[in-house]
C-alpha positions, 0 to 999 in steps of 0.5 A: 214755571215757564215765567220763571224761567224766562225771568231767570234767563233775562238775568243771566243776559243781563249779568253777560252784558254786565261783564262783557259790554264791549261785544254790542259797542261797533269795535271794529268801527271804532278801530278803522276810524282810529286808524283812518286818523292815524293815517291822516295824521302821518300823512301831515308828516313835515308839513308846514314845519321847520322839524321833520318826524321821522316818518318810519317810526310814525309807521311802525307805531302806526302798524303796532298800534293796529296789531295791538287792536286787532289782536284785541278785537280777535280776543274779544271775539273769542271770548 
């Protein structure tokens, strides 16, 4: 009983795993790099260029890209 029980609960890891793989992956790594790029990014605004972007509408995208992120982050979390 004690071999099926441990074989019944590696399956039932398994299965968790199986629906929810993001929870091993390094999200929050991933999302400070991503965010460490858009800040590189925004940081070349009108560099080297005859156009200059309009800066505040990378930021505000910038800042709703990250909420959108890290409200996904907290849902993930949660669950």
């Amino acid at each position: 009983t004690a071999f099926i029980s441990v074989f019944l609960f590696g399956i039932e890891e398994l299965a968790t795993q199986l629906e929810e793989p993001f929870t091993i992956l390094p999200m929050q790594g991933f999302c400070d790099k991503i965010g460490a790029n858009c800040d590189e990014i925004v940081s070349w605004a009108g560099e080297g260029q005859d156009h200059q972007l309009d800066v505040q509408t990378v930021r505000r995208a910038e800042v709703e890209v990250r909420y959108d992120m890290a409200a996904r982050a907290g849902m993930e979390t949660k669950a």
